[in-house]
C-alpha positions in Angstrom: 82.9 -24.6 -26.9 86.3 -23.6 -27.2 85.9 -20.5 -26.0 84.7 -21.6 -22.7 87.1 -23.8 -22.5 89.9 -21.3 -22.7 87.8 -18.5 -20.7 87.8 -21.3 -17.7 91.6 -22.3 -17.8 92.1 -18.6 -17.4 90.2 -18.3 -14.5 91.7 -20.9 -13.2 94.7 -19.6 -13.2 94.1 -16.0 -12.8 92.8 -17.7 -9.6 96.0 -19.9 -8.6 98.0 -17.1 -8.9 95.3 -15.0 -5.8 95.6 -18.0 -4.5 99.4 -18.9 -4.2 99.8 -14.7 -3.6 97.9 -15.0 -0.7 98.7 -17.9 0.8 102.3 -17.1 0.2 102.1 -13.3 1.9 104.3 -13.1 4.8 102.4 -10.1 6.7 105.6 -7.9 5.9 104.0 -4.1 4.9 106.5 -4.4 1.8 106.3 -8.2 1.0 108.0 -9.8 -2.4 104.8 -11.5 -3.2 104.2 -8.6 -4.8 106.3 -9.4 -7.9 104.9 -13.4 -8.2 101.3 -11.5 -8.1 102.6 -8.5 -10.6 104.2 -11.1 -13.3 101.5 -13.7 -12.7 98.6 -11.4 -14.1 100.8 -9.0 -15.8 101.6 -12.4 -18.3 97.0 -13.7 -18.1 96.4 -9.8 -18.8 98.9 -8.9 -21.2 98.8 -6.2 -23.2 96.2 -4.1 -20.9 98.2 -5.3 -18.2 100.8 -2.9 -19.0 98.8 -0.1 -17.9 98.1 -1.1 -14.5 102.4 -1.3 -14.4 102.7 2.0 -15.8 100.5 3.3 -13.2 102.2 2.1 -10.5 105.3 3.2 -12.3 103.8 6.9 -12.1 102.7 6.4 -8.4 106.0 5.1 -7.3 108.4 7.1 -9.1 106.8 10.9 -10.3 105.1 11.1 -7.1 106.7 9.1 -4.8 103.7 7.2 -3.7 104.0 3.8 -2.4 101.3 1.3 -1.1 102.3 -1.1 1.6 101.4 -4.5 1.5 98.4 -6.2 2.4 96.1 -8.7 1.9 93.5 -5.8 0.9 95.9 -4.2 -1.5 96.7 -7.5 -3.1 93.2 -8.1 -3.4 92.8 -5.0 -5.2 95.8 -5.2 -7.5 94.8 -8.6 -8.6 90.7 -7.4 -9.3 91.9 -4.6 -11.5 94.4 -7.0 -13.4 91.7 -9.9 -13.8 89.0 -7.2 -14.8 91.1 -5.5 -17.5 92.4 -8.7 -18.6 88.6 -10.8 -19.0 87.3 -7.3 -20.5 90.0 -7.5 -23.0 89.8 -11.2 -23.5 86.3 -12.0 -23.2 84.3 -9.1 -24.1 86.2 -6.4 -26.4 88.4 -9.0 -28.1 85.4 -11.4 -29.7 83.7 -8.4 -30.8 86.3 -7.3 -32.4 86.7 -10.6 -34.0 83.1 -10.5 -35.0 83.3 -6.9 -36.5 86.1 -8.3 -38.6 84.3 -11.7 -39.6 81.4 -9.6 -40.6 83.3 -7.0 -42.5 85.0 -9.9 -44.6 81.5 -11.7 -45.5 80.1 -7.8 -46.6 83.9 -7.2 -49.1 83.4 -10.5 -50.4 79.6 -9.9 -51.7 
């Protein structure tokens, strides 16, 4: 019940931050919202967040890549940052939990 609990609030606000980003984007090709969107999920999908960063990172600065500003791009950027954080949250992290659980019960037999 918990669980669910916190799943949903993190939806929730997963979904306020798509939601202020793209009420808030100003139709400029290189728009700040970028950085409310970037530290919004990079904080919901930290640590796997960090990748997604790095990547851009690489993009931007090894080869001088840069993506403009749209509501498509944002769209994207904040899928990939919800999927990698709810994957991380929600499916690999309570498995991991259970592994654990059940590898306590097994050393304490």
């Amino acid at each position: 019940m918990v669980m669910k609990i916190i799943k949903s609030l993190w939806v929730v606000a997963t979904l306020i931050v798509l939601f202020v980003t793209l009420y808030a984007f100003d139709g400029q090709s290189f728009s700040d919202i970028w950085v409310f969107l970037t530290w919004g999920m990079l904080i919901l999908s930290f640590p796997l967040s960090l990748v997604v960063s790095l990547v851009h990172y690489i993009l931007g600065d090894w080869f001088s890549i840069t993506i403009q500003t749209s509501y498509l791009s944002l769209g994207i950027e904040w899928t990939i940052y919800f999927v990698l954080g709810y994957v991380q949250w929600f499916v690999s992290l309570p498995q991991l939990w259970s592994k654990w659980k059940a590898r306590k019960v097994v050393r304490n037999k």
